[in-house]
C-alpha positions in Angstrom: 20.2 11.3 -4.0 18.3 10.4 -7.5 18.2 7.9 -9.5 15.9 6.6 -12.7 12.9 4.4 -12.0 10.3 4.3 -14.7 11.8 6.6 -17.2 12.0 9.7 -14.7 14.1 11.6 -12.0 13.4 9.5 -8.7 14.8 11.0 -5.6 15.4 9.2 -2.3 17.3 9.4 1.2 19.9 6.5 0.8 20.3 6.1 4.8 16.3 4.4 4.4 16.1 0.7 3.8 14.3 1.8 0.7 16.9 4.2 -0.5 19.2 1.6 0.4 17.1 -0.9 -2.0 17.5 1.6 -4.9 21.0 2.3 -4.1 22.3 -1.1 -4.5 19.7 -2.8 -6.9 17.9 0.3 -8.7 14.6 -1.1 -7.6 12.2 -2.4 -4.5 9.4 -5.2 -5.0 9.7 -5.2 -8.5 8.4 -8.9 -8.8 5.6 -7.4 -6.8 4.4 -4.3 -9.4 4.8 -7.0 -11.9 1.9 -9.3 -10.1 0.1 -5.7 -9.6 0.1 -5.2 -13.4 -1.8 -8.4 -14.0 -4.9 -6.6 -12.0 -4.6 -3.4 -14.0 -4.9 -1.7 -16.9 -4.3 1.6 -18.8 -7.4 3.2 -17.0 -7.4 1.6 -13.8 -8.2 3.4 -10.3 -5.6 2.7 -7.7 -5.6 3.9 -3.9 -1.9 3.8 -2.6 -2.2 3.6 1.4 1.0 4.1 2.8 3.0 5.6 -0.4 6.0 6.7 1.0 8.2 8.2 -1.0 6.3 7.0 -4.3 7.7 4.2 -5.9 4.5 2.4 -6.3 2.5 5.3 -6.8 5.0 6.1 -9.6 4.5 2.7 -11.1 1.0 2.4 -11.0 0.6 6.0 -12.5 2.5 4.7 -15.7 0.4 1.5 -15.8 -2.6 3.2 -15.3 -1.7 6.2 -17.6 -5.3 7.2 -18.6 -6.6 5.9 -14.8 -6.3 7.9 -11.8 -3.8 6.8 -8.7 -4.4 8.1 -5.2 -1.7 8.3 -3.0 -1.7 8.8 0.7 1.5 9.5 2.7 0.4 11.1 6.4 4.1 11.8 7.2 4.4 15.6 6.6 8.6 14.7 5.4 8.1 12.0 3.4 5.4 13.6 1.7 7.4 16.0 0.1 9.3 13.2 -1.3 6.7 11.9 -2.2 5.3 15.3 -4.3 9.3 15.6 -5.5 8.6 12.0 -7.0 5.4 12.6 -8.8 5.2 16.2 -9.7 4.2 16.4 -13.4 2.3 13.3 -13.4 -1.2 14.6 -13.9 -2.9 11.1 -12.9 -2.1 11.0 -9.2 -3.5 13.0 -6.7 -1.6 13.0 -3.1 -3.0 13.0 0.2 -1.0 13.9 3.7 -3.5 12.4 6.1 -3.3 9.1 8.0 -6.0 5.9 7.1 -7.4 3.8 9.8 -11.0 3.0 11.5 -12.3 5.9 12.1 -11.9 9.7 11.4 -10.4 12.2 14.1 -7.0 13.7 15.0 -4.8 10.8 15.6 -1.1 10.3 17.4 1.4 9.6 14.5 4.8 8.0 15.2 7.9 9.6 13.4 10.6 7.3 13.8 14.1 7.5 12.5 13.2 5.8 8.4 9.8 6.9 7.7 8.8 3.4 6.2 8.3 2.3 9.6 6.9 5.6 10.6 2.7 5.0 11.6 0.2 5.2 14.2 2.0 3.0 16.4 5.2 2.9 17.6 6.0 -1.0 16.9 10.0 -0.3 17.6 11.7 -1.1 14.3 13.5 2.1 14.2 14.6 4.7 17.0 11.4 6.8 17.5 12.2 10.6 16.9 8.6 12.1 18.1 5.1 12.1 18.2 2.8 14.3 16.1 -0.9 14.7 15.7 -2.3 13.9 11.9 -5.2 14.0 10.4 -6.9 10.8 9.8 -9.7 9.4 8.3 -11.5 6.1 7.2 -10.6 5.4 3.4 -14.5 4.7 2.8 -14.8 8.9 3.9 -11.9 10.0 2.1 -11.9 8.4 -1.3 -15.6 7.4 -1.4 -16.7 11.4 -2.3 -13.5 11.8 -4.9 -14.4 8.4 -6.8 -17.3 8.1 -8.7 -15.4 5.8 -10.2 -14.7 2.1 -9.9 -11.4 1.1 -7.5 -9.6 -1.5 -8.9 -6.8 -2.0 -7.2 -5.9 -1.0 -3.5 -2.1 -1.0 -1.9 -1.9 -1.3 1.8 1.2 -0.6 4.1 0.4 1.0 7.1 3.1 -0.9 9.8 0.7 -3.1 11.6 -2.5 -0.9 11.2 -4.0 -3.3 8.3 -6.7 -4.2 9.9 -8.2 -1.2 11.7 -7.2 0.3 7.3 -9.5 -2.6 6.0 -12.2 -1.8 8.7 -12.8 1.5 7.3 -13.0 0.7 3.6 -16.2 -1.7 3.7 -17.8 0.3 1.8 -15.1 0.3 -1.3 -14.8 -3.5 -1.0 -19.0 -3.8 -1.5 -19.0 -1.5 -3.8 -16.0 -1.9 -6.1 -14.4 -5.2 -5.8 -10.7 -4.0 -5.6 -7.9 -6.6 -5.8 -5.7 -5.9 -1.9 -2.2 -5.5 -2.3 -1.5 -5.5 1.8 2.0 -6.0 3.9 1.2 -8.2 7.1 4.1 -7.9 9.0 3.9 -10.2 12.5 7.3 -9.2 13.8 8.3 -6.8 16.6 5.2 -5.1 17.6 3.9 -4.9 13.9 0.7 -6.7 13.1 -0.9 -8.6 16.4 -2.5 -11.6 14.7 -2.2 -11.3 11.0 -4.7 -13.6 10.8 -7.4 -11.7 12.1 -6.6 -9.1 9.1 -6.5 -12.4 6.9 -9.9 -13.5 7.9 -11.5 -10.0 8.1 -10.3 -9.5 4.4 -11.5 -13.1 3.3 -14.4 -13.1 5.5 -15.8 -10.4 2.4 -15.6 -13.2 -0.3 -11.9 -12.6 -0.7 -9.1 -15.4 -1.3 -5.7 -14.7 -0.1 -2.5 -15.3 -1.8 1.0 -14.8 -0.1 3.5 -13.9 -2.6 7.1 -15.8 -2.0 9.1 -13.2 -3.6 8.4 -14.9 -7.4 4.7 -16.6 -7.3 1.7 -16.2 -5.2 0.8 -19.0 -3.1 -3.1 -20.3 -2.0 -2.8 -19.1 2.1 -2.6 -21.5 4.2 -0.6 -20.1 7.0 1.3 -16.7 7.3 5.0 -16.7 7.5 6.9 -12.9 8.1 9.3 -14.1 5.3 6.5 -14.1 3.3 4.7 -10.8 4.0 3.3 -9.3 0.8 -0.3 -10.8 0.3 -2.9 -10.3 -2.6 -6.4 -10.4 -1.8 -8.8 -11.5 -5.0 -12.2 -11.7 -4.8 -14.3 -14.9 -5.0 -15.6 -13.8 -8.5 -12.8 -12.4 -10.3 -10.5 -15.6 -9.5 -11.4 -17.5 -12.7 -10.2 -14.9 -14.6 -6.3 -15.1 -13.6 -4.6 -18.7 -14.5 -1.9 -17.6 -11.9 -4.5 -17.9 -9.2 -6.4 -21.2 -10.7 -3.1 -23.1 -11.6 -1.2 -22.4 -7.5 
């Protein structure tokens, strides 16, 4: 099925909870992109870490038109959604390997709606199969195609965030990229989202949850609130969203 989502042909398998999202409403997180666009601009770099079938990648690629937005999908049938979704759009490059801690040939869990597909099995969906991916640390993936600065990073991995952050020290030092990043407690997701809180924070980051409208100072997570942004120390002053919550 298709539908239009930023001015262009958007396909999508209505049986998903995201297809279902677009079905009904015609979007998914759009409050979300719109708290996205306040850390971007027209030539922003954006790492997508868990695109899916693209809807993000889609919208950063029109926010950052003269930027550069890499999107990585490591299931092999969504990511031909996901090249469906952005063919033509000659600022995003895909990538179909998995993210996480280290580099190696990893165990990847297909289950019955890829958005809960990963490298664990947390049991959201009925689990179809088991398949071997590529995977690699972000810090060796994108590090060699960026000479350029990262300014914003998306994370949605199904309970993998923190082993994901692990592997991109090297970005966070060297760029300073605002984290867009699910932490998801429930069923066999994340294990203590507040380990991936603190590891994130622990880098001169402050965390916001986002309440489905505004972002909120952290104080304690809560699964109805999932969607966090991560700002650093430095940049803070700079966004009266932050300084006035």
């Amino acid at each position: 099925m298709r539908t239009s989502f930023q001015g262009r042909r958007f396909y999508f398998d209505p049986s998903t909870d995201i297809g279902w999202q677009l079905l009904v409403h015609g979007k998914f997180e759009h409050r979300e992109f719109e708290v996205c666009r306040s850390f971007i601009d027209s030539q922003s770099t954006v790492i997508d870490i868990g695109a899916n079938i693209g809807l993000h990648t889609v919208a950063f690629s029109k926010a950052a038109s003269d930027g550069l937005v890499i999107a990585i999908e490591p299931s092999p049938r969504t990511f031909r959604w996901l090249l469906r979704n952005t063919e033509g759009l000659s600022n995003v490059v895909t990538l179909n390997v998995a993210v996480s801690s280290r580099c190696g040939i990893s165990e990847f869990f297909v289950t019955s709606d890829d958005a809960y597909s990963g490298l664990k099995d947390t049991g959201r969906k009925a689990l179809l199969r088991a398949i071997q991916v590529p995977c690699y640390t972000a810090d060796h993936i994108v590090t060699p195609l960026l000479p350029r600065k990262v300014d914003l990073i998306k994370v949605d991995v199904e309970g993998l965030e923190t082993e994901v952050v692990s592997g991109m020290r090297n970005i966070i030092s060297r760029d300073r990229p605002v984290i867009f990043c699910e932490i998801y407690a429930g069923k066999a997701s994340n294990p203590d989202p507040l380990c991936t809180i603190r590891s994130i924070c622990n880098q001169r980051y402050r965390a916001y949850s986002f309440d489905g409208q505004n972002l909120r100072s952290f104080t304690t997570h809560d699964d109805n609130a999932y969607n966090y942004f991560f700002v650093p120390e430095e940049e803070v002053a700079r966004y009266p969203m932050l300084t006035s919550t």
